[in-house]
ZAPABA-450373 format. One record per residue (C-alpha): x, y, z. Coordinates in Angstrom, 3 decimals. Layout:
% ZAPABA-450373
     east    north       up
        X        Y        Z
...
***
This chain:
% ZAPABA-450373
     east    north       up
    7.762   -1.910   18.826
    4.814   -3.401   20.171
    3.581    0.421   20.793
    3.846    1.204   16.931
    2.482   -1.897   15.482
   -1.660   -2.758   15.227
   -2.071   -6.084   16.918
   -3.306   -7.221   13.849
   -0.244   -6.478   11.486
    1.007   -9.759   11.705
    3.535   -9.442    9.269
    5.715   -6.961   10.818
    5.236   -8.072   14.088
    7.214  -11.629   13.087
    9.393   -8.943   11.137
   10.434   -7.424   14.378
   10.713  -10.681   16.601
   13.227  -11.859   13.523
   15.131   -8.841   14.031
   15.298   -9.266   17.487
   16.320  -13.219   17.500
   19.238  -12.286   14.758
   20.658   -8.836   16.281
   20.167   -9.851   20.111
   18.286   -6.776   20.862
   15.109   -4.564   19.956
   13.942   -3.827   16.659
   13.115   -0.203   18.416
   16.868   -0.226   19.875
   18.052   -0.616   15.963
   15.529    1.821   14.916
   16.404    4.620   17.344
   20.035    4.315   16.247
   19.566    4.613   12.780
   17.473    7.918   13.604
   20.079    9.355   15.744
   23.094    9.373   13.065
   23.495   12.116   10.749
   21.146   13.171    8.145
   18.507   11.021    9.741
   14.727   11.524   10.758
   12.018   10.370   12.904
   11.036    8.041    9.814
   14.250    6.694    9.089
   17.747    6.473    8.636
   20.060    8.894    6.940
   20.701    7.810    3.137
   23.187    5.131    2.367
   24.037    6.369   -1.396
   23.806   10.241   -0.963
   24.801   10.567   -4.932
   21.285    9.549   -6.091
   18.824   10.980   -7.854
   15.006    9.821   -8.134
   12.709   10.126  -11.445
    9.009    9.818  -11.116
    7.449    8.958  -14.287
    4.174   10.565  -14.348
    0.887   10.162  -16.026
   -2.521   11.452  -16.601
   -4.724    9.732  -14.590
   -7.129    8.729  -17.330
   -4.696    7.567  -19.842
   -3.112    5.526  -16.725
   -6.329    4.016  -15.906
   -6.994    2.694  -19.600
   -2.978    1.571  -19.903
   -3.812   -0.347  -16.817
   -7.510   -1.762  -18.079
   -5.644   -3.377  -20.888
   -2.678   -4.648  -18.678
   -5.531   -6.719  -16.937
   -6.858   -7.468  -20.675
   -3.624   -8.881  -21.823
   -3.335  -11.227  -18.396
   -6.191  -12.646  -19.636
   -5.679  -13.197  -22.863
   -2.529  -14.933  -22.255
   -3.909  -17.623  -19.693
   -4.645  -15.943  -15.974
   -7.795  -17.985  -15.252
   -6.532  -20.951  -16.210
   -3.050  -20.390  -13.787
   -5.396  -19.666  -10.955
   -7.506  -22.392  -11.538
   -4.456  -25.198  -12.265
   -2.759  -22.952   -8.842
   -6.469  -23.255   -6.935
   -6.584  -27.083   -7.935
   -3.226  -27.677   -6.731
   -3.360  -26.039   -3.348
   -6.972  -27.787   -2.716
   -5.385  -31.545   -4.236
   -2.196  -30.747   -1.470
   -4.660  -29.279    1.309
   -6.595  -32.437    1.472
   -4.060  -34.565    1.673
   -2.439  -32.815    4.405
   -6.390  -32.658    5.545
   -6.055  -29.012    6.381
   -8.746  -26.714    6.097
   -8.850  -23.631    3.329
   -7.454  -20.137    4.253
   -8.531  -17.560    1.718
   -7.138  -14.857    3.766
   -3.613  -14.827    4.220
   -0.074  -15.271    1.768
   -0.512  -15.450   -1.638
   -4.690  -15.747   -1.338
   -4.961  -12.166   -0.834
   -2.347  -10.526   -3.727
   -4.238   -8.368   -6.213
   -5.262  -11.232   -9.217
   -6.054  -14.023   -6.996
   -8.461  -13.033   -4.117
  -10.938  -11.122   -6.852
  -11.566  -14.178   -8.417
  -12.478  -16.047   -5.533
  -15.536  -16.317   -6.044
  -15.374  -18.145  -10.161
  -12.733  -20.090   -8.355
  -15.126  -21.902   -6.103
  -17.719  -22.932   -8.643
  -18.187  -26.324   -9.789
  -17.174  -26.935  -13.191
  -20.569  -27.150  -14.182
  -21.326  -23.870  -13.108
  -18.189  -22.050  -14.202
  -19.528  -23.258  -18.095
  -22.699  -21.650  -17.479
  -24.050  -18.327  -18.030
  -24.045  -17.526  -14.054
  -20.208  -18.512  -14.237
  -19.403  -16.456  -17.323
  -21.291  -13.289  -15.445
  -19.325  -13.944  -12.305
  -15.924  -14.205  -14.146
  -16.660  -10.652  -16.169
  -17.756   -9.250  -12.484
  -14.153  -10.695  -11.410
  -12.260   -9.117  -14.120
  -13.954   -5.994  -13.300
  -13.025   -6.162   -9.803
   -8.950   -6.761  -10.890
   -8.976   -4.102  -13.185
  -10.529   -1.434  -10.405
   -8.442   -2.837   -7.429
   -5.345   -2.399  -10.045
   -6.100    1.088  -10.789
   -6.907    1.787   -6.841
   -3.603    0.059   -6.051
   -1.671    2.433   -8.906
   -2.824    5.621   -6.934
   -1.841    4.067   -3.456
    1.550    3.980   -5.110
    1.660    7.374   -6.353
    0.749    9.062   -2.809
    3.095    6.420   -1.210
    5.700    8.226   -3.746
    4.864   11.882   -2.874
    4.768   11.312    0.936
    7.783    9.208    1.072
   10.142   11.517   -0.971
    7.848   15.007   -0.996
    6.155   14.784    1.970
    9.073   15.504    4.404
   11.369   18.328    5.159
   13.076   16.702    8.070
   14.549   13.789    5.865
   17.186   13.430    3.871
   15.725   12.693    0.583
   17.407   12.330   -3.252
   16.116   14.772   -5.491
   13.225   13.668   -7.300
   12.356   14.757  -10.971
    9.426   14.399  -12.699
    8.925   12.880  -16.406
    5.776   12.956  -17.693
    4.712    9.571  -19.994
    1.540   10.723  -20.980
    2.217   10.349  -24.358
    4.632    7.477  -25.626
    4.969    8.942  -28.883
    6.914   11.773  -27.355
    8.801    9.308  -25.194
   12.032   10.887  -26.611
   11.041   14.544  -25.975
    9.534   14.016  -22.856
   11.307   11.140  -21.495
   14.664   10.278  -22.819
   16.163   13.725  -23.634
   15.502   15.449  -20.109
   16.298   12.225  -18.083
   20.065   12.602  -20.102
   20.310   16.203  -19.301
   19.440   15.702  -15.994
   21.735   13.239  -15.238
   24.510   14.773  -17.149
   24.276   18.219  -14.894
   24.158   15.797  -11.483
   27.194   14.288  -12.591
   29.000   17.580  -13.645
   27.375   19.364  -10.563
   25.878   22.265  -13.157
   23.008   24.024  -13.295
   20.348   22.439  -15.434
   17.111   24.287  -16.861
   15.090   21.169  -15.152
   14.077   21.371  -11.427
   13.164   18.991   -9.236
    9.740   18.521   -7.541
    9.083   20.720   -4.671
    8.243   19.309   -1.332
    4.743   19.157   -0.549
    3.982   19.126    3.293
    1.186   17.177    3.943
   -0.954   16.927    7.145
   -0.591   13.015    7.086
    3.218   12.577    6.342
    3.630   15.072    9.569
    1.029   13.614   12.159
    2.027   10.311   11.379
    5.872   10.764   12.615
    5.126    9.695   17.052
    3.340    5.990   15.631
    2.589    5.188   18.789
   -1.152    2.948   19.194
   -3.794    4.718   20.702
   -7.306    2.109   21.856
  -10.686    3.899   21.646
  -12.496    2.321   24.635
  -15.969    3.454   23.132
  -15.401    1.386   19.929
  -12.762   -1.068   21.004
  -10.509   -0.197   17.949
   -6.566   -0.013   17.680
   -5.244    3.049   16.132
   -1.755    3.576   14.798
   -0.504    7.259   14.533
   -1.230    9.962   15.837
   -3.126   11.224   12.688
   -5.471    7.797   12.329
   -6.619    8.430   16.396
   -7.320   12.485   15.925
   -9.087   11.678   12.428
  -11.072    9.005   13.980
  -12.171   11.276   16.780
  -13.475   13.410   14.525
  -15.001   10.590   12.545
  -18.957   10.210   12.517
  -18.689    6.940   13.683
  -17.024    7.039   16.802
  -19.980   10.150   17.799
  -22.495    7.701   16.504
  -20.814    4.886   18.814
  -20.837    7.713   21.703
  -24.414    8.544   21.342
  -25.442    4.935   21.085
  -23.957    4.027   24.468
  -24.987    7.263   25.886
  -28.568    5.793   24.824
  -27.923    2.322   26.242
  -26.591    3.694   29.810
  -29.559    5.929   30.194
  -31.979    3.230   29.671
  -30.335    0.817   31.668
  -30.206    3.931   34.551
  -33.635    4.334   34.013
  -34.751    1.016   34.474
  -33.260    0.384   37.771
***
């Protein structure tokens, strides 16, 4: 595993060390024997319910961004600063005590609600009452509602390439149902989700197809996730995709030229 993971993915790197302490042997060993049994791929394990469908409700994007601008809204009005200030006051009271110094940068410090609020968080009361504090709170709740909407399309390609985005998997069918417009919830919604479900369960045909797959030069490249270290800019890649893309990227020719630059003038000056 330590081939596939960044050096910096901390997370999944305990995650395989666990494995590895319960089962007695490699995360990779357990891996490689999931992908070798039937119905499996190079990105997982062959299904464990193979009577499954998927449904994908579906939106348009604008409507989705304002349904998720007054999500954030509604957190507020029902008491979100004042949780992360009684949570902030808490883990600063406990973090003294234990006279440990603050980590804004791991666990629960860097979920979406918390970590774009840092900033109100550590003003003093006085300032958080002023007119600077009430600017920097609107700038926070700006910041929640745009990393909300950012993280709602991370989701959606996560979807597509997950369950679309792959011919050599064994994937559930995945239907669409578009939500658009609640007031046709039933039409939209309800009535084809029935139908569908009905014909999966009979095994006839139904007028309603599933999505098609959509191969996509990421959810292919991506497969051999071996690391790859560019000795020009001393980054860790992951995927075969990230390293080609970054070799075309203008900053690794702009690191190139620049120490191009720095060993002709360091020639020259000999």
């Amino acid at each position: 595993m330590a081939k596939r993971l960044h050096p910096n993915n901390r997370r999944k790197i305990l995650r395989s060390l666990e494995v590895l302490r319960q089962k007695g042997k490699p995360h990779s060993k357990i891996l490689e024997e999931q992908q070798r049994s039937q119905g499996a791929s190079s990105s997982g394990g062959a299904l464990r319910y193979s009577d499954a469908i998927i449904f994908s409700l579906q939106c348009d994007k604008d409507v989705l961004d304002e349904r998720l601008n007054r999500r954030v809204d509604k957190m507020m009005e029902q008491g979100l600063v004042q949780e992360l200030l009684n949570f902030h006051k808490m883990y600063n009271e406990s973090r003294i005590a234990d006279e440990g110094f603050p980590d804004y940068t791991k666990g629960v410090f860097q979920s979406i609600g918390f970590k774009e609020f840092h900033s109100y968080l550590m003003l003093s009361e006085e300032e958080k009452k002023s007119e600077k504090g009430c600017l920097e709170l609107e700038k926070c709740l700006e910041e929640l509602k745009m990393v909300t909407r950012r993280y709602a399309r991370r989701q959606n390609k996560w979807t597509r390439n997950r369950f679309l985005g792959r011919r050599d998997r064994q994937v559930p069918p995945m239907y669409g149902l578009d939500v658009t417009d609640l007031d046709k919830w039933d039409q939209n919604v309800a009535q084809p989700a029935t139908q569908i479900v009905q014909s999966f369960i009979s095994q006839t045909d139904c007028e309603y197809q599933p999505l098609p797959m959509q191969m996509t030069t990421t959810s292919t490249a991506n497969a051999e996730e071996d690391t790859y270290f560019c000795d020009i800019c001393e980054r860790v890649f992951v995927g075969s995709f990230q390293w080609s893309d970054h070799l075309k990227s203008n900053r690794h020719k702009k690191m190139i030229e620049r120490k191009n630059k720095l060993s002709k003038r360091e020639i020259s000056t000999k």
